[in-house]
LUMLUMSE-297194 format. One record per residue (C-alpha): z, y, x; residue in three letters. Coordinates in steps of 0.2 Angstrom, whole numbers. Example, Ala and Ser with C-alpha at 12.3 -4.5 7.8 and 13.67 -1.06 7.14 Angstrom:
REC:Z:Y:X:type
REC:39:-22:62:ALA $
REC:36:-5:68:SER $
//
This chain:
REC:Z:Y:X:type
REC:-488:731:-107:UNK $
REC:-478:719:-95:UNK $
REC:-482:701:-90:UNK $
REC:-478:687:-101:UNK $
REC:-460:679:-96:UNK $
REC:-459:661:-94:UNK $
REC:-442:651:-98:UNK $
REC:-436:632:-99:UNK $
REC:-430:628:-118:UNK $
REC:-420:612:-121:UNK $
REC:-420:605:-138:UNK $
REC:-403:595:-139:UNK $
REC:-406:586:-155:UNK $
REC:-421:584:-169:UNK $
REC:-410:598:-177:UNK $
REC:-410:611:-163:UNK $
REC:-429:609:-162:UNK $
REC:-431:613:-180:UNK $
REC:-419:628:-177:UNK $
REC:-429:632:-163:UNK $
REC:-445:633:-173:UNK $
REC:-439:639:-189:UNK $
REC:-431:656:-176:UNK $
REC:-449:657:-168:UNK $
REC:-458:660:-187:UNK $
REC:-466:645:-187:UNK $
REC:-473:638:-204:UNK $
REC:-463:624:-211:UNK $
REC:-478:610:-211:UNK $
REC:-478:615:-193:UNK $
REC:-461:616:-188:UNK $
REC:-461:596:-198:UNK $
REC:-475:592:-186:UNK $
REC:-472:600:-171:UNK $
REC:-452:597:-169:UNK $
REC:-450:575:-167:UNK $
REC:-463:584:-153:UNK $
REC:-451:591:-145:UNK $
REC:-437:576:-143:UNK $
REC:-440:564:-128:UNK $
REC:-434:545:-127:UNK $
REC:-433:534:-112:UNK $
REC:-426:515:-120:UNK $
REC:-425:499:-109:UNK $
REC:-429:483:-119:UNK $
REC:-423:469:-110:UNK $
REC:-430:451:-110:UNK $
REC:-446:455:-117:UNK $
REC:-460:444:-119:UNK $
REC:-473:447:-105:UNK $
REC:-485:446:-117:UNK $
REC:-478:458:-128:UNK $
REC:-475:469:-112:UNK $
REC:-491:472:-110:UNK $
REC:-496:474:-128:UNK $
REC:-481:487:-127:UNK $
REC:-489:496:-115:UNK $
REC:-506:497:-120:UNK $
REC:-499:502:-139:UNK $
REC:-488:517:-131:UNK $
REC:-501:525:-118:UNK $
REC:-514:524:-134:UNK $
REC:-498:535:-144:UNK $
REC:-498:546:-128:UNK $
REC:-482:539:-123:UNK $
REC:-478:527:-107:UNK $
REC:-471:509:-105:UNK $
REC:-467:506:-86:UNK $
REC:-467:487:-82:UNK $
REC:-464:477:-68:UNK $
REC:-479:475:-60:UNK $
REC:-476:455:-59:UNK $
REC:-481:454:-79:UNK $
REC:-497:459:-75:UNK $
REC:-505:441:-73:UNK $
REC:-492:431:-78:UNK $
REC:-494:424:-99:UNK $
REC:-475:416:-100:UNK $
REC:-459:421:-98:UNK $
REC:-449:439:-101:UNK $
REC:-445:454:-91:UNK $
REC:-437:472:-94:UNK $
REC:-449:488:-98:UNK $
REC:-444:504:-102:UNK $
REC:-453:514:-115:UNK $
REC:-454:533:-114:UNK $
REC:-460:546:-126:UNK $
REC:-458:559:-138:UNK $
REC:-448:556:-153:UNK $
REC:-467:557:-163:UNK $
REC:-474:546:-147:UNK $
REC:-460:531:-152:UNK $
REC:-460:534:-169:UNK $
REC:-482:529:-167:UNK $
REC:-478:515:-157:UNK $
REC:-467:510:-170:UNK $
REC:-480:510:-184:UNK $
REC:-493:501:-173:UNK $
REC:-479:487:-167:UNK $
REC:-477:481:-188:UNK $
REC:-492:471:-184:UNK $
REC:-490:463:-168:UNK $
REC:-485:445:-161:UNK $
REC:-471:441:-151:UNK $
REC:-457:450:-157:UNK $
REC:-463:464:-156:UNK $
REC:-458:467:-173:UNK $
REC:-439:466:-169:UNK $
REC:-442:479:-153:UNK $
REC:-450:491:-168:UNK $
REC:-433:488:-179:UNK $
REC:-421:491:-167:UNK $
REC:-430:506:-160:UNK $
REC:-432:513:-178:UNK $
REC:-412:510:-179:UNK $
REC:-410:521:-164:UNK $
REC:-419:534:-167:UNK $
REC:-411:537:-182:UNK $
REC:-392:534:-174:UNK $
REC:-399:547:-157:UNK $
REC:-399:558:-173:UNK $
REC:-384:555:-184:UNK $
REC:-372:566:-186:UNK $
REC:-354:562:-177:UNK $
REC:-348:558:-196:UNK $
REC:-329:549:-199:UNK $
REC:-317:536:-192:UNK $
REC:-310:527:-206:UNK $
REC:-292:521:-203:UNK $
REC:-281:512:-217:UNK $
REC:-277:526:-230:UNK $
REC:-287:539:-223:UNK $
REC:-304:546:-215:UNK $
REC:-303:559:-196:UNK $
REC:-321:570:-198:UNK $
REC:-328:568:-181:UNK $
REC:-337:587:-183:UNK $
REC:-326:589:-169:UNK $
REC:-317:578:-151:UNK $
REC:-302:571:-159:UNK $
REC:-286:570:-146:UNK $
REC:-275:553:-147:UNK $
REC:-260:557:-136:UNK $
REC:-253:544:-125:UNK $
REC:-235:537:-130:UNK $
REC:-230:522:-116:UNK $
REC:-216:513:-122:UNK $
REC:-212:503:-106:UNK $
REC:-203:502:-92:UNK $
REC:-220:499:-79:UNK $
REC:-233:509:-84:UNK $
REC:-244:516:-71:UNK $
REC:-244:535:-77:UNK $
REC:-226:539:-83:UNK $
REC:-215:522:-81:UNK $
REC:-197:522:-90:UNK $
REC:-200:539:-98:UNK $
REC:-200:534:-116:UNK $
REC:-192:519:-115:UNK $
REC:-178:524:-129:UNK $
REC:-186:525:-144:UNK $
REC:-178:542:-148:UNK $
REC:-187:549:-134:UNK $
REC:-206:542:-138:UNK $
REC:-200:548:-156:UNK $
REC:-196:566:-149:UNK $
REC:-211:565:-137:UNK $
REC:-223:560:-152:UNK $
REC:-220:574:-162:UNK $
REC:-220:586:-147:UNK $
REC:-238:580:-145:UNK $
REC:-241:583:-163:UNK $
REC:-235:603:-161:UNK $
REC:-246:603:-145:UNK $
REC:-262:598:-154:UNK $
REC:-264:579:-154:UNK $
REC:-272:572:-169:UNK $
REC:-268:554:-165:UNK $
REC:-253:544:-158:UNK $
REC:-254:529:-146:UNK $
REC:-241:520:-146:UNK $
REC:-238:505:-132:UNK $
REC:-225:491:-128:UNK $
REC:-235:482:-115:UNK $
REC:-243:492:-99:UNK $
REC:-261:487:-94:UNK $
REC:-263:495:-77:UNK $
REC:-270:487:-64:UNK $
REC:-257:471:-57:UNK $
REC:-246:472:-74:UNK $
REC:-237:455:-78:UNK $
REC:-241:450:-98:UNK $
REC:-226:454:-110:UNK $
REC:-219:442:-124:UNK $
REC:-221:447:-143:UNK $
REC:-202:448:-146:UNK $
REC:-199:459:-132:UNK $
REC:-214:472:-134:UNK $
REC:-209:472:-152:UNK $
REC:-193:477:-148:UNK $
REC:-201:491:-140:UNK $
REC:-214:498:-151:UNK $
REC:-206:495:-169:UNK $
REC:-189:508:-167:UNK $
REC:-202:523:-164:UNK $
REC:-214:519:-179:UNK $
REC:-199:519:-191:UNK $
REC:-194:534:-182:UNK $
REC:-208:543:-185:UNK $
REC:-212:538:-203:UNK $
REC:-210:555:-213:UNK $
REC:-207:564:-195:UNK $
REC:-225:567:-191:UNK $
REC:-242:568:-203:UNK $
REC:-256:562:-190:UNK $
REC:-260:544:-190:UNK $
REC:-252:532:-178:UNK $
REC:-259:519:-168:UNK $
REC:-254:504:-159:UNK $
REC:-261:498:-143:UNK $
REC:-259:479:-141:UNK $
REC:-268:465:-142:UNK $
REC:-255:453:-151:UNK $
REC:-259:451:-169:UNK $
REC:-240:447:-173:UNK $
REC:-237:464:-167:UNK $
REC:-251:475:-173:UNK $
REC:-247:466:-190:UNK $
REC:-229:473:-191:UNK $
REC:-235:489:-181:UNK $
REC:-248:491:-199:UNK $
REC:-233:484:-210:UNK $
REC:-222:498:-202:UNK $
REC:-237:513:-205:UNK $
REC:-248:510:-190:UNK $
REC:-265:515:-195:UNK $
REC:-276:510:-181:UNK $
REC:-276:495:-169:UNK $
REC:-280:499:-150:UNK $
REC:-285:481:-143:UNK $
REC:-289:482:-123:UNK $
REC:-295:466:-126:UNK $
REC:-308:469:-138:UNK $
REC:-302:460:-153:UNK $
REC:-302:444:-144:UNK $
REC:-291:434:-154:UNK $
REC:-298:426:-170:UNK $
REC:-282:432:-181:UNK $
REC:-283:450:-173:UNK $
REC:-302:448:-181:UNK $
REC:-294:444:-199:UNK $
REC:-282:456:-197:UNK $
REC:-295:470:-196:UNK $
REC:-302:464:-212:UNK $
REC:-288:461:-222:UNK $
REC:-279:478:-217:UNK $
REC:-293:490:-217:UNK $
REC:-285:498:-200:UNK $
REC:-296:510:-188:UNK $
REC:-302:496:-173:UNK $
REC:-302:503:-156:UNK $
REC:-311:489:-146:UNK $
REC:-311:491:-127:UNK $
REC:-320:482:-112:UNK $
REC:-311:476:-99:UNK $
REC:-317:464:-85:UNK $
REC:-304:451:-82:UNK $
REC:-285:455:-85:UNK $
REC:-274:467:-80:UNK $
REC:-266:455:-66:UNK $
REC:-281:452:-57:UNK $
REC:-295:464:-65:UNK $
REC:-296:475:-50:UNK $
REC:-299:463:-37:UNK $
REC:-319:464:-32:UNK $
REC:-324:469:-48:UNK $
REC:-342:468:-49:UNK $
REC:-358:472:-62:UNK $
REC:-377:470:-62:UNK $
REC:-378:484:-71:UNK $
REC:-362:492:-79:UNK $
REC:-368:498:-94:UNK $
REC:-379:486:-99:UNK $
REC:-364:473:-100:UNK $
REC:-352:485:-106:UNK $
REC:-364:488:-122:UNK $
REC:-369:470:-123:UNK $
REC:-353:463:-124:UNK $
REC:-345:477:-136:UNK $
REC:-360:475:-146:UNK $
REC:-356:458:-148:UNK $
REC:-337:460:-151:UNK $
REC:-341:474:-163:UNK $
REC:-352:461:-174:UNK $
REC:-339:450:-176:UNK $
REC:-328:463:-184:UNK $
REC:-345:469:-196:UNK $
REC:-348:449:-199:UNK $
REC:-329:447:-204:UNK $
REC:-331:464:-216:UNK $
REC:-323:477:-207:UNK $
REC:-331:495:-213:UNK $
REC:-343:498:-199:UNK $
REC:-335:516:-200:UNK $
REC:-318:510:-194:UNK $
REC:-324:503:-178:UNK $
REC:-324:515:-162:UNK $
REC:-329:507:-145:UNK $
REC:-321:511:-126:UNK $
REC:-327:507:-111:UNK $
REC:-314:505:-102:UNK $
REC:-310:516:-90:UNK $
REC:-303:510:-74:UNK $
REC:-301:493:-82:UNK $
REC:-310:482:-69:UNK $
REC:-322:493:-64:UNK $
REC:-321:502:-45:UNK $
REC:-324:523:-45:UNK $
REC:-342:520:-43:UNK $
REC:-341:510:-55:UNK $
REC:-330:522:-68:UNK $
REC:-344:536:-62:UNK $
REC:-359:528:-69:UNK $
REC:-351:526:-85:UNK $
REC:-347:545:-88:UNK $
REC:-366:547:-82:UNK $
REC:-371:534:-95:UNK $
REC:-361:537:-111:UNK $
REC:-376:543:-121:UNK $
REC:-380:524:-119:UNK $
REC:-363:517:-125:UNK $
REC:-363:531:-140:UNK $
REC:-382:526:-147:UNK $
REC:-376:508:-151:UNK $
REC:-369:519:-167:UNK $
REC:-353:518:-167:UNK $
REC:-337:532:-161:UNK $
REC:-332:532:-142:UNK $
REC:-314:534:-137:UNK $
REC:-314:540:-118:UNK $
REC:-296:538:-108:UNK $
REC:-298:545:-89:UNK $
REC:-281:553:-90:UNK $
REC:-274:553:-74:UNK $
REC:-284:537:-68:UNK $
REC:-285:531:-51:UNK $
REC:-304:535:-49:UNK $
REC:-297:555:-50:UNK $
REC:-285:553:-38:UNK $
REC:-300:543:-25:UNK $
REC:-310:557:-28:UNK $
REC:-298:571:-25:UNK $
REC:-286:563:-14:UNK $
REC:-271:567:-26:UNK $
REC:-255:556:-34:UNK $
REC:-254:552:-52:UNK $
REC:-244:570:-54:UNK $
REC:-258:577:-48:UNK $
REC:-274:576:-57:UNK $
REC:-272:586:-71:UNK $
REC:-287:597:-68:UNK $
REC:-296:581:-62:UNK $
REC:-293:574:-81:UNK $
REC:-299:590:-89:UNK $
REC:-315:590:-80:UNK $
REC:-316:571:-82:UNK $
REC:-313:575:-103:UNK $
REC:-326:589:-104:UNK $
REC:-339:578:-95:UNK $
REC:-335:563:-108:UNK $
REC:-337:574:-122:UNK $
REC:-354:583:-118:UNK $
REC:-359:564:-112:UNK $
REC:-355:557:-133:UNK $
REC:-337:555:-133:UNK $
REC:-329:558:-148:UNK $
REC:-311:552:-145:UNK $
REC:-302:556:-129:UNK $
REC:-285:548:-126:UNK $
REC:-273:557:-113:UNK $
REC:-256:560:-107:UNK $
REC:-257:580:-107:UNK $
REC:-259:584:-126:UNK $
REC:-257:603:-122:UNK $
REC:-269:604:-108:UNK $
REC:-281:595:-114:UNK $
REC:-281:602:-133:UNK $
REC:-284:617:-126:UNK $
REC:-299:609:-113:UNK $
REC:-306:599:-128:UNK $
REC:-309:614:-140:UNK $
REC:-315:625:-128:UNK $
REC:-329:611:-123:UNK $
REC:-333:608:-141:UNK $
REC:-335:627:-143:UNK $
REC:-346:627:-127:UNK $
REC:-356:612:-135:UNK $
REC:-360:619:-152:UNK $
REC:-363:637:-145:UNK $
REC:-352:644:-158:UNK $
REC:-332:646:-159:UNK $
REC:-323:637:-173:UNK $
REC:-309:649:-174:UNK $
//
C-alpha cells in the first residue's frame, strides 16, 4: 500500500465546497455543517466603537475566529478605531448570532456583515437596462466607440458618424455585447465640451444604428440634456464618469429606467492627474460609490440596473490603478455589477514601456485579471481580441467550456 498523498484544496465559493463534499461521499447533514467551514472571511469595519471593538474580539475568538485591533483600544473607553474580523463563514455567521444582543452598535456590524455574506455568495445575476435584461452568467464586453476629435486612444477616427456607425456594427460581428458611444473625451488634460456640440456628435450614430445592430447602446456622458436625447433616440444605458453627479442626471435614472454605469473619478479630467493622492484607494473608491449608488436606490432606480466602475486611470497613479485590480473583490461585495476599462491605459504603457498602439497584450492580461478579481463588464477598444481573451478566462474561471 502507498503513503497517503497530501494536496492543497481551494474552495472558491459556499457552492464549490458543497461540490467538493457532495464528490468526496459525504452525508448531506455533514456536507450542510461542515461546508460554511470551509469559506474564510477577512472584513475591516471602520470607525468602530472602542467599546465594541473589544466586545468584538472577545465574541469572535469565543466563535474560534479572530478580530485584530489596534492595540491603542485596549485601555481606552471612548472614541472609534478600524478592526478587522476574520473567520470561517460558520465563525462570522456565530459572531453574528451572538452580536444581536450587544450594545454599541454592534447590531448594525451584524446586519451589514449578514448582507455580505450573503452578496460574497450571490450569483453574478442581470444588468437591467431600459427594455431589456444582460444575464451576467458570463463577462459581458462593451466596446468603445469615441466620437471625438481628442480622445486619448484613437482621436479623429470615428469622427463622421458613418464611420462610428460602420465601426459599431463591426464591433457587434466581433463579439461586443454592448456599445459605448462618446462625444466628449475624458482623458487626462481634456478641455470640457458644450451640450450642443457633443450632441452634434453622438445623436447622427444612434439614429444610424437604430435597426442596424440588436445589442444595447449606451451613452457615455454626464450631461442630462444629452443622455436624455441619447435614451429618446434608443440609448439604453447611461455611462456617467462622474457618478451621476447632477441632480436631474439622478431623475433621469428614475424616470427612464436606463442601465446606470457610475464611475469614480478624483477630480476632473483637466487636472485629475496632477498628484493624485488616497489614504486608502479602495476604501474611498467604495465609500463614495456606495454613496452615489444610494442616491440612485433612494430616487427608485431598480438596484439591478446600477453597475459601478472604479475608474481606471481616472485620477489615480499606476500604483495606484494596481491595488485596484488587486482589490476588486472589495468593490464587487458592495452588491452591485463592475464594469472594468484598462484598455490601452497609461498605467500599461508605464509598466511595459510601450505607446498607446502597443498594449494590446497588456489590456488582455489586464481584462483576464479584472475578471477572475469580480469584474463582470469590461469595456475596451479591441472587441475581437478581447472577446476572444474574455471567453477563454471565463472558461478557465468556471472549469468548464461553454461551447
Amino acid at each position: 500500500m502507498s503513503d497517503p498523498l497530501v494536496t492543497p484544496v481551494r474552495a472558491k465559493s459556499l457552492a464549490h465546497a458543497v461540490s467538493l463534499l457532495r464528490d468526496l461521499g459525504a452525508e448531506q447533514r455533514g456536507v450542510e455543517i461542515m461546508a460554511p467551514k470551509a469559506i474564510h472571511h477577512l472584513f475591516r469595519i471602520a470607525g468602530l466603537d472602542v467599546r465594541a471593538g473589544n466586545i468584538l474580539k472577545q465574541v469572535a475568538l469565543s466563535k474560534g475566529g479572530e478580530c485584530a485591533t489596534p492595540r491603542s483600544i485596549i485601555n481606552r473607553a471612548e472614541g472609534s478605531a478600524d478592526v478587522i474580523l476574520m473567520g470561517t463563514r460558520a465563525q462570522v455567521l456565530a459572531v453574528c448570532d451572538n452580536l444581536a444582543y450587544q450594545p454599541f452598535g454592534l447590531k448594525k456590524v451584524r446586519e451589514q456583515l449578514l448582507v455580505l455574506l450573503d452578496r460574497l455568495e450571490a450569483g453574478p445575476g442581470v444588468w437591467k437596462l431600459r427594455g431589456r435584461e444582460l444575464e451576467l452568467a458570463r463577462t459581458i464586453v462593451m466596446g468603445i466607440v469615441n466620437v471625438t476629435p481628442d480622445s486619448f486612444s484613437d482621436p479623429g477616427r470615428y469622427e463622421r458618424g458613418e464611420d462610428a456607425v460602420e465601426a459599431a456594427m463591426r464591433m457587434e460581428t466581433d463579439g461586443a455585447d454592448i456599445v459605448d458611444v462618446g462625444g466628449e473625451s475624458t482623458r487626462p488634460g481634456a478641455a470640457p465640451v458644450d451640450e450642443h456640440e457633443e450632441l452634434e456628435r453622438v445623436l447622427p450614430v444612434l439614429e444610424g444604428l437604430k435597426g442596424r445592430i440588436s445589442i444595447p447602446i449606451s451613452i457615455d456622458t454626464s450631461k442630462p440634456g444629452v443622455a436624455r436625447a441619447a435614451i429618446e433616440a434608443g440609448a439604453a444605458i447611461v455611462n456617467d464618469v462622474t457618478a451621476f453627479a447632477e441632480s436631474e442626471m439622478v431623475r433621469l435614472a428614475a424616470e427612464s429606467g436606463a442601465g446606470c454605469v457610475l464611475m469614480h473619478m478624483k477630480g476632473e479630467p483637466r487636472t485629475m492627474q496632477e498628484k493624485p493622492a488616497y489614504d486608502d484607494v479602495m476604501g474611498e473608491i467604495s465609500a463614495f460609490l456606495t454613496q452615489r449608488a444610494d442616491r440612485l436606490l433612494e430616487a427608485g432606480v431598480d438596484r439591478r440596473a446600477i453597475v459601478l466602475d472604479p475608474g481606471i486611470g481616472f485620477g489615480k497613479t499606476t500604483e495606484h490603478n494596481l491595488e485596484i485590480f488587486d482589490r476588486l473583490g472589495e468593490l464587487a461585495a458592495l452588491g452591485f455589477p463592475v464594469l472594468v476599462g484598462p484598455s490601452r491605459k497609461r498605467f500599461i504603457g508605464e509598466v511595459l514601456g510601450t505607446d498607446i498602439d502597443e498594449r494590446l497584450e497588456g489590456t488582455a492580461a489586464a481584462v483576464s485579471y479584472a475578471i477572475l478579481r469580480g469584474a463582470r463588464i469590461v469595456r475596451v477598444h479591441d472587441v475581437r481580441e478581447m472577446a476572444r481573451v474574455v471567453r477563454m478566462t471565463d472558461t478557465l474561471r468556471e472549469g468548464k467550456s461553454r461551447g
